[in-house]
C-alpha positions in Angstrom: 6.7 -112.1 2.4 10.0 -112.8 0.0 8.2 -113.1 -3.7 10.3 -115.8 -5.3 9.2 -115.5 -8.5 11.4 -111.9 -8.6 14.3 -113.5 -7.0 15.9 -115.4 -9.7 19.0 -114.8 -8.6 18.5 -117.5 -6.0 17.6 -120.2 -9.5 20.5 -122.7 -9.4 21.3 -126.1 -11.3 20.4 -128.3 -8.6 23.5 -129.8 -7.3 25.1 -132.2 -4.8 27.6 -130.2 -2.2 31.3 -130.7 -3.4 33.1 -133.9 -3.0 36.5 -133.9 -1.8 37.8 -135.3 -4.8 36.2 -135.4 -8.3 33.3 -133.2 -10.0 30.4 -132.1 -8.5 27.4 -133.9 -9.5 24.5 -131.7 -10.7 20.7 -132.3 -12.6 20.2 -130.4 -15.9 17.8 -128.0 -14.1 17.0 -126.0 -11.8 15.0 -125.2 -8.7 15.2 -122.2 -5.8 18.4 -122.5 -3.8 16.8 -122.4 0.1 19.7 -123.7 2.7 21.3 -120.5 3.9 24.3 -122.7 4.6 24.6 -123.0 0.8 23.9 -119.4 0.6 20.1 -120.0 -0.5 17.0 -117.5 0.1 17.1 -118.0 3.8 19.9 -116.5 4.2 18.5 -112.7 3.6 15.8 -114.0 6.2 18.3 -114.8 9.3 16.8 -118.1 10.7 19.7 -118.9 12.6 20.0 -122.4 13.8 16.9 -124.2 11.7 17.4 -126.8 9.4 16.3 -126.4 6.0 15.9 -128.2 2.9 18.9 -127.6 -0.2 15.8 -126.2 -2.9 12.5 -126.0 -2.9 10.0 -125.2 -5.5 6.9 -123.8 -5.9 3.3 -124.4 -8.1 0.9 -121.5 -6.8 -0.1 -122.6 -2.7 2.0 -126.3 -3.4 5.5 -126.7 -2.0 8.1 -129.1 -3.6 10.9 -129.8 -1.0 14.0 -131.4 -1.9 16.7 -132.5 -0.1 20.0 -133.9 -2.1 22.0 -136.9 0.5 25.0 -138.5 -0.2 24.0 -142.2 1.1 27.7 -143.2 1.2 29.1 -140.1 3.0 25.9 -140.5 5.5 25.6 -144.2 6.7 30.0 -143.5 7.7 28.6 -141.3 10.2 24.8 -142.2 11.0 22.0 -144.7 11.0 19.2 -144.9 8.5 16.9 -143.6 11.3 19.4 -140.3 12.7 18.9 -139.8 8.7 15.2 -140.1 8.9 15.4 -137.7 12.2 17.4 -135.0 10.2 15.2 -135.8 6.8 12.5 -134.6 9.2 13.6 -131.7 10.5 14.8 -130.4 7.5 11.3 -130.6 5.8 9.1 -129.6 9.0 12.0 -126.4 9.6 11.7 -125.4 5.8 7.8 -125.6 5.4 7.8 -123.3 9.1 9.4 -120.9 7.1 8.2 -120.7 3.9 5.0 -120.3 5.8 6.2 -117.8 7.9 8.1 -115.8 5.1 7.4 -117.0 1.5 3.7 -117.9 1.2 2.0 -118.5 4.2 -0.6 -120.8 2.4 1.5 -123.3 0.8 0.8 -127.3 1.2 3.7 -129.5 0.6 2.6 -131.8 -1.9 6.0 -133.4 -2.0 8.9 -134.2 -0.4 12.3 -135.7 -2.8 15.4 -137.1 -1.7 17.8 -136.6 -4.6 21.0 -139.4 -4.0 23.9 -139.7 -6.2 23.7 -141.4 -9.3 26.0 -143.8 -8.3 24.6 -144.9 -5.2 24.8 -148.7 -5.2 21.8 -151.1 -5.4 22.9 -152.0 -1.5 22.5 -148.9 0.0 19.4 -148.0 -2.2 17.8 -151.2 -1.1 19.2 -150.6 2.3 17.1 -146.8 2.0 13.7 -148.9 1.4 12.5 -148.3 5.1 12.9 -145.0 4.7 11.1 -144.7 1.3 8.5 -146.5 2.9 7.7 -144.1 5.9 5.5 -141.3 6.1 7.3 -137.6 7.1 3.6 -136.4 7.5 -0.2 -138.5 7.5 -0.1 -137.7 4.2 3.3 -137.8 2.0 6.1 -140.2 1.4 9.3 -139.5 -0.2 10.5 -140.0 -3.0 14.1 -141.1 -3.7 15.4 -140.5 -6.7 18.7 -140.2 -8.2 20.5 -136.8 -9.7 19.7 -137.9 -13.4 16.4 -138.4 -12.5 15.1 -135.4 -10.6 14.2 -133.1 -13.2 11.8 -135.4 -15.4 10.5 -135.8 -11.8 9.5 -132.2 -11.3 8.8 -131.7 -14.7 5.8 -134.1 -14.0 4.5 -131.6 -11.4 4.2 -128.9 -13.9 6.7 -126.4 -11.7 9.0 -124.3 -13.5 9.7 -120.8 -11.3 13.3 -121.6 -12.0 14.0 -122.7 -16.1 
């Protein structure tokens, strides 16, 4: 099992992948980098082709997943439910392997979807159904925007990350 809490080198600002143009958005805090693609803790685990989650975080046995979305960039290319498909994925391949190589008694207690900040009120309102939907009998996300995230997790009482 990977002990996160002596990994800090995988402790990033939680951030939005690069635009083509302009800043990169980011919160004022932090959380464990996961995606391998982004160079996160899977990466030293070699789980090829699964899906996974940008950061996770964790409060003893309870699992934080969060997955960052640029609404925009998406619905060019998608439909709100190939997003809910791949929203899916993501969390079901991520909790797999944090059971499999993290802590094989965590729960996920919660499941974010962190979108820009400046996400119009259309496409937010156009996200409802998805807000709306269960990924599990148990849990709905919760979309929130960059500026919002950390006072979100901060409500959870997680802080392996400062």
């Amino acid at each position: 099992m990977v002990n996160l809490t002596s990994h800090c080198k995988y402790c990033k600002t939680i951030q939005h992948s690069p635009p083509i143009k302009g800043a990169i958005e980011q919160a004022a805090c932090q959380a464990i980098l996961f995606d391998q693609n982004d160079n996160g803790c899977v990466k030293e685990l070699n789980y090829g082709t699964y899906a996974q989650v940008d950061y996770i975080d964790l409060i003893g046995n309870e699992l934080i997943l969060i997955e960052l979305k640029d609404l925009r960039a998406q619905l060019e290319n998608k439909n709100m439910d190939d997003i809910l498909t791949n929203l899916t994925k993501k969390y079901n391949d991520s909790i797999n392997i944090v059971k499999a190589s993290i802590n094989n008694n965590c729960v996920p207690i919660q499941y974010y979807v962190v979108i820009k900040n400046d996400t119009d009120i259309v496409l937010f309102d156009n996200f409802f159904p998805i807000r709306k939907r269960k990924i599990d009998k148990h849990f709905n996300f919760v979309v929130c925007k960059t500026d919002e995230i950390c006072n979100k997790l901060s409500t959870l009482g997680t802080r392996l990350c400062p």
